[in-house]
N, C-alpha and C positions, 0 to 999 in steps of 0.2 A: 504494500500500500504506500502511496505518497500523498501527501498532502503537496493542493497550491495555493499561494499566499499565505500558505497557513491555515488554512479554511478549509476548503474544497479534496474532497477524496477521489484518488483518480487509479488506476493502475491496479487494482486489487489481481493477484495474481495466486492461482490455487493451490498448485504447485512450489510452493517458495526454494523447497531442497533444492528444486532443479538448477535455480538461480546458481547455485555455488559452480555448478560444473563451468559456468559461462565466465565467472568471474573467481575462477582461481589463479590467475595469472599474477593478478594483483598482490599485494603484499600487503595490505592491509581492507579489513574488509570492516565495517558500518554497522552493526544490528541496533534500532531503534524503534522501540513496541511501542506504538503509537497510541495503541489502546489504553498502555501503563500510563503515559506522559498525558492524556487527556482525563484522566481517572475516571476511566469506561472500562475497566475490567483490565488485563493484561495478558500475555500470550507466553508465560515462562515455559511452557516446556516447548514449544517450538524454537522458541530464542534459545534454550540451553540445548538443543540438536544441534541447530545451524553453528554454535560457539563450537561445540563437542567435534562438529564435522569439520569444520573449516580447517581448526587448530588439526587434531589429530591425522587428517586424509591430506588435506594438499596444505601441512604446513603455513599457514595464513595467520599472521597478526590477526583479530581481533577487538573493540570496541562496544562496549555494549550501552545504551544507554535508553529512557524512557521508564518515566516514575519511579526514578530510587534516590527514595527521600528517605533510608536512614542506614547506617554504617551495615547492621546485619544483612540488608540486600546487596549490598555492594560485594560484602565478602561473601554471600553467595554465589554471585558473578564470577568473583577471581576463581572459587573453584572449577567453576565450567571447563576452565583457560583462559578466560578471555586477558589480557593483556593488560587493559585501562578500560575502567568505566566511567562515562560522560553523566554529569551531574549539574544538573539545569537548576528546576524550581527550588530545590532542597538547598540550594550555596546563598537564597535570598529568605528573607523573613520581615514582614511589617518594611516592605522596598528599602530595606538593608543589606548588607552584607550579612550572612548566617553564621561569622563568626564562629559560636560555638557547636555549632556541626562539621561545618569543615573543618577544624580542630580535633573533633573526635574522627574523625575518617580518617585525616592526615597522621595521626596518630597509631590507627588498627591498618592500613593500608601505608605500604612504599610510594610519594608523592607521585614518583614514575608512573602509573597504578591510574593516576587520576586527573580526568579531563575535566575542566568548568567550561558548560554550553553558555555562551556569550549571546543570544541570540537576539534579533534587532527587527522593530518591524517600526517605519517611520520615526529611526533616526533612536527609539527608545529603548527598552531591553523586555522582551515580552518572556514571559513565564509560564506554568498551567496547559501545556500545549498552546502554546502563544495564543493563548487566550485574556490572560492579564496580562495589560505595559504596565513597566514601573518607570519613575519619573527620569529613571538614572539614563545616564550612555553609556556604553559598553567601553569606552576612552576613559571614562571615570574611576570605572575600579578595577582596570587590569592590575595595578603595579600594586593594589593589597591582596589582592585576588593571587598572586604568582608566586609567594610562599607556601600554600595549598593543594596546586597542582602541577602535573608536568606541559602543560599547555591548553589553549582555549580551543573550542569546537565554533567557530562564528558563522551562525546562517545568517544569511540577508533573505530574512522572510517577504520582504516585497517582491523577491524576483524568483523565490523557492519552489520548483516544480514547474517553473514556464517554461523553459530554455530560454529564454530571452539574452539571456548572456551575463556575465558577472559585472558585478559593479565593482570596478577595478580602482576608481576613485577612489570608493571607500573603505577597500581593504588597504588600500595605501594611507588613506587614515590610520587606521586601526594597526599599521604597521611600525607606523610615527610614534603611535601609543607604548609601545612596549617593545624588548627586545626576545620576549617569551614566545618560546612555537606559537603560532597559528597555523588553524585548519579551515580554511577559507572553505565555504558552501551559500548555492543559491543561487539559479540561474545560469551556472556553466554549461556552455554547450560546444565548446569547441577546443580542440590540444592549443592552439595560440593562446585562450586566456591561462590554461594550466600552465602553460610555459612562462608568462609573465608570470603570474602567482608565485611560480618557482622562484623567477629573478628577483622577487621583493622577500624571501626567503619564507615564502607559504606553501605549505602542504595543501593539495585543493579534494575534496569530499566530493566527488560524484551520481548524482541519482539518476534522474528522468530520462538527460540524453544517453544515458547508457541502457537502463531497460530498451529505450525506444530504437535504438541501436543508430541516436543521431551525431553519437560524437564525431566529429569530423576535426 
């Protein structure tokens, strides 16, 4: 399943195992239960096959993220394999910084371990399956936010799931902001913006144009 703009459900695919054969090439691969992240139920034992398979059959990095708001899910996760779990609404509380969560994870978990989803829809940082904006930017709290984890996951939900193309501006923002990995996502449709992404020192997250087999 992918979501566009954040909103809109598109892509639903029955099949998911199959996906892995298509994209083992990769070195790193994405699992995001969007059902978890929207608190409409969650999809764990599919997401812990897909961890299971990836890692174990074709060797593949790992990422797991959607709805794990609290330290026991997360070390759930590492068991699977998975690599680094991405941790959105849970790193924010009352549109702060959650402080004492991240602190207990960063604590039970090696930072390496753990991703913070930066995610931005109209310039803000949306939450809840980008369903809540908080008032902050995502430029704001990288540099407290980067003691916590080993890098940001940043989707540009205005352009998530269109292919429309990356907003290259604004990850050169956001690159301005910190000198901590980023993992650019949102709108990429094509190897030239993944090549820039590269040159600004971004790893780029891949969705729609690759199910749709529009990367070019």
């Amino acid at each position: 399943m992918q979501l566009v703009h954040g909103r809109r459900r598109e892509l639903a695919i029955a099949d998911v195992m199959s996906l892995l054969l298509k994209f083992k090439k990769y070195e790193w691969l994405h699992i995001i239960d969007l059902d978890a992240a929207m608190g409409e139920g969650d999809n764990r034992e599919l997401a812990r096959r897909l961890c299971t398979e990836a890692v174990k059959r074709y060797g593949m990095k790992v990422r797991v993220g959607g709805g794990i708001r609290t330290v026991r899910r997360a070390e759930e996760i590492t068991k699977w394999g998975a690599h680094q779990v991405i941790v959105g609404s849970a790193a924010f509380q009352d549109g702060e910084i959650n402080a004492p969560f991240l602190g207990r994870l960063r604590a039970r978990l090696s930072r390496s371990a753990i991703v913070v989803a930066l995610d931005t829809a109209n310039g803000h940082v949306v939450i809840k399956g980008w369903r809540e904006r908080l008032q902050i930017q995502a430029e704001q709290v990288m540099e407290q936010l980067k003691p916590f984890c080993a890098a940001f996951l940043c989707t540009d939900v205005d352009r998530e799931g269109t292919m429309s193309g990356a907003n290259l501006l604004w990850f050169k923002r956001l690159r301005t902001a910190t000198g901590h990995p980023i993992i650019a996502a949102g709108g990429i449709k094509a190897q030239r913006e993944i090549a820039s992404l590269e040159r600004i020192g971004m790893d780029a997250a891949v969705g729609m144009s690759l199910y749709k087999q529009r990367l070019r």
